[in-house]
N, C-alpha and C positions, 0 to 999 in steps of 0.2 A: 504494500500500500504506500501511495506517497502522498504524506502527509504535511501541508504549507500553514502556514499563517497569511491570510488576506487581508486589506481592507475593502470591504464591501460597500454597497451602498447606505448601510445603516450601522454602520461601523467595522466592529476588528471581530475577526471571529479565525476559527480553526476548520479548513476542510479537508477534504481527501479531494486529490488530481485523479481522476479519470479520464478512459479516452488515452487517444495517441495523437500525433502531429498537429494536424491546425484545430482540432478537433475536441482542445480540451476542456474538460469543463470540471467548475470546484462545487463542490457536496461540503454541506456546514454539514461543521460536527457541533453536537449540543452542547459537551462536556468534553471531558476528557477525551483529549483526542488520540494519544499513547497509549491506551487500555485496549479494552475494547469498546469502540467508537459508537455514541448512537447518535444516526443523523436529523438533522430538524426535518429534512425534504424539501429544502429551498438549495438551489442550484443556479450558479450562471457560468455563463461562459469564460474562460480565462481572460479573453481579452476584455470582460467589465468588470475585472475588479484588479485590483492592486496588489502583488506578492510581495509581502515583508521578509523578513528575518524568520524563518523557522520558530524560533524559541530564542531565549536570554539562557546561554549556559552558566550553571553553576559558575563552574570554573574551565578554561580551555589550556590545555596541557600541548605544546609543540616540541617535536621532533625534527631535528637541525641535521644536517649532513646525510640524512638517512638514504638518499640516492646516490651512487659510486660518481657517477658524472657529474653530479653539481658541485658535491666535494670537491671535485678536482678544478672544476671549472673558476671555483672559489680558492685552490689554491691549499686547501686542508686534507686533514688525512680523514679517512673513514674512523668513525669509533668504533671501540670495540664493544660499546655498551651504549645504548641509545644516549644522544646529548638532547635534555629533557630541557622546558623553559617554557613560563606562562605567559599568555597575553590575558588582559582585563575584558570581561563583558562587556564594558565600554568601548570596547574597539568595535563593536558588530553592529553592522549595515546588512542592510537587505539588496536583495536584486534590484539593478537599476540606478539604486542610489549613488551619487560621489563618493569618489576618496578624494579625502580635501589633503593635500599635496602641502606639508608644516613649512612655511619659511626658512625654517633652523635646519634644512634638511635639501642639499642642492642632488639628491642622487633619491629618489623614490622607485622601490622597485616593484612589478608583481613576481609572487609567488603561486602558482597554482597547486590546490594541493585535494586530494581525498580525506573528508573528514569524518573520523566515526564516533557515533552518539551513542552513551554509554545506556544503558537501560539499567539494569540489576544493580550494577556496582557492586563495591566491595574493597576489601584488602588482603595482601598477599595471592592474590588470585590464581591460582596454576595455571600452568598456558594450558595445558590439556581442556581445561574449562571457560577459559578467555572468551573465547568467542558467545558464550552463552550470556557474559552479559552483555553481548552487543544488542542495543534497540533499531538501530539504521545508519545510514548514511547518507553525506550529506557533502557539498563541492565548498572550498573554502580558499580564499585568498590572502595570504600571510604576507598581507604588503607589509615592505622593509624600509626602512631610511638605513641604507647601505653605508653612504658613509660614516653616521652617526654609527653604526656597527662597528663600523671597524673601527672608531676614533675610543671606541672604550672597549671596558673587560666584559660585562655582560650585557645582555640583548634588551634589558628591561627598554630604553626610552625607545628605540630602536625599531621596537615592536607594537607599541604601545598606543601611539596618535590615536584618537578616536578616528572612527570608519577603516580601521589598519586590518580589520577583518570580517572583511565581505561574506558572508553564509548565504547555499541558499541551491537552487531556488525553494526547494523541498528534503522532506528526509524519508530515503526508501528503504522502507523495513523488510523487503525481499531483495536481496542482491547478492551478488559471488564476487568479492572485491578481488579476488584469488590474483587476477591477470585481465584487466581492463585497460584503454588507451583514456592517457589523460595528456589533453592538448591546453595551452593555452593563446590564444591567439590577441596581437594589440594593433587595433585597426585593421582587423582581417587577414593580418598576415602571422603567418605560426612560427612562435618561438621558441614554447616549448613542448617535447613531443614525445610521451615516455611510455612503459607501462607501470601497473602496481605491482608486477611480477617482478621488479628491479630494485624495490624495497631493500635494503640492509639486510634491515629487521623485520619481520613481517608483525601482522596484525596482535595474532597474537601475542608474540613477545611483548612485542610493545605494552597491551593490556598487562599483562603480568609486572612486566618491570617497573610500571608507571605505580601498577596498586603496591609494591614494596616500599614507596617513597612517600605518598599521599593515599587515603581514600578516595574511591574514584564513588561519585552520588549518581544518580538516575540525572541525565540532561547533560552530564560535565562530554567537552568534545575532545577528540582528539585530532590535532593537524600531523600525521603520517609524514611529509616532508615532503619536497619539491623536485622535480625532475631539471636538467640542466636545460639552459636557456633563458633564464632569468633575466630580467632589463630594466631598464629603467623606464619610468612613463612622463608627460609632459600635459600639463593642462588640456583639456579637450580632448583627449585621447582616449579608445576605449579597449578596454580588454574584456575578455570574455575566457572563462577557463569550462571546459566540456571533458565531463570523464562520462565515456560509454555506459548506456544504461543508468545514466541520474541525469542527467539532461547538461543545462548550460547556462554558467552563472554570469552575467555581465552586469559589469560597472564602467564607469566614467569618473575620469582623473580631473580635478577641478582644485584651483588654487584657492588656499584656507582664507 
């Protein structure tokens, strides 16, 4: 099921995406839209209503170097052990919206990256069992102020800007993250072009390792890491990150 957050015409509600290509259309959910879902029976079209932000995560835990090629691309070595690091709730934008481009920061970059929404949670998790608490997935943009990165030791300001992490458009609770393409493209032309099969670390571990550090709660996200290609964007500009089978998240780069 893929399940968004809308603004509709009587306000914000919770629906499921039905339907394929031009043809989609959003089903309110009454309540709890994570559970099991019951709908009002008011429907419209995708194109009359508005897709937000999925949800407000707990907390969003990021995975750095996790792709061989970006590492390098960046000049670093692969970890041997996922390199973990948060961005704030306040960085999250929905489909569509700006990333507002911070003054303090001449180098803005996108990241495109597969994000997984944790369901069950927990702590010390076995990877044997990781995947269980996965609730869906979800496409996520880990814009960077590059130079502000490399000018200090850790990633916090970095990462941080509000709108620095685009979600979205939906989150699909049937999906096989195993080996999908995930492209990102800025003004229609593809920079970055990978699959999830090229992960370090895969899903799993990841879950495991993350709940030895923190508890992971129902909602908190995970950014998997970034395929090489990564660039910098410029006022006016838009990118759009597409992983096979969740659709295609796009935003527009706009001066703060």
């Amino acid at each position: 099921m893929r399940i968004a957050r809308i603004a509709q015409p009587d306000g914000l509600a919770f629906a499921a995406i039905e339907g394929e290509g031009d043809d989609l259309v959003a089903a309110e959910i009454a309540d709890e839209p994570f559970g099991k879902p019951t709908f009002t029976g008011r429907r419209w079209p995708l194109a009359d209503v508005r897709l937000l932000a999925p949800f407000l995560p707990p907390k969003i835990v990021c995975v750095g170097r996790n792709y061989a090629d970006h590492a390098a691309e960046l000049g670093n070595e692969v970890p041997a052990e996922p390199l973990i690091f948060l961005k704030p709730n306040t960085a999250v934008v929905g489909p569509n919206a700006e990333i507002r481009l911070p003054a303090a920061s001449e180098r803005v970059e996108f990241e495109g990256e597969l994000a997984v929404v944790i369901g069950v949670g927990g702590r010390d998790i076995p990877v044997e069992r990781a995947m269980g608490s996965v609730l869906g997935y979800t496409i996520a943009n880990d814009v960077t102020a590059r130079d502000i990165q490399r000018s200090e030791v850790q990633f916090t300001r970095a990462k941080s800007y509000d709108t620095f992490c685009p979600l979205g458009p939906w989150v699909e609770t049937e999906f096989d993250p195993t080996d999908v393409a995930i492209r990102t493209e800025l003004d229609g032309e593809v920079k970055q072009d990978g699959r999830t099969s090229q992960l370090v670390h895969d899903i799993p571990a990841l879950i495991s390792f993350i709940s030895t550090v923190m508890t992971l709660r129902p909602l908190d996200v995970i950014l998997t890491g970034t395929p090489a290609g990564v660039g910098p964007m410029r006022p006016g500009q838009s990118v759009s990150v597409t992983i096979d089978g969740l659709g295609t998240l796009t935003n527009t780069a706009a001066a703060r």
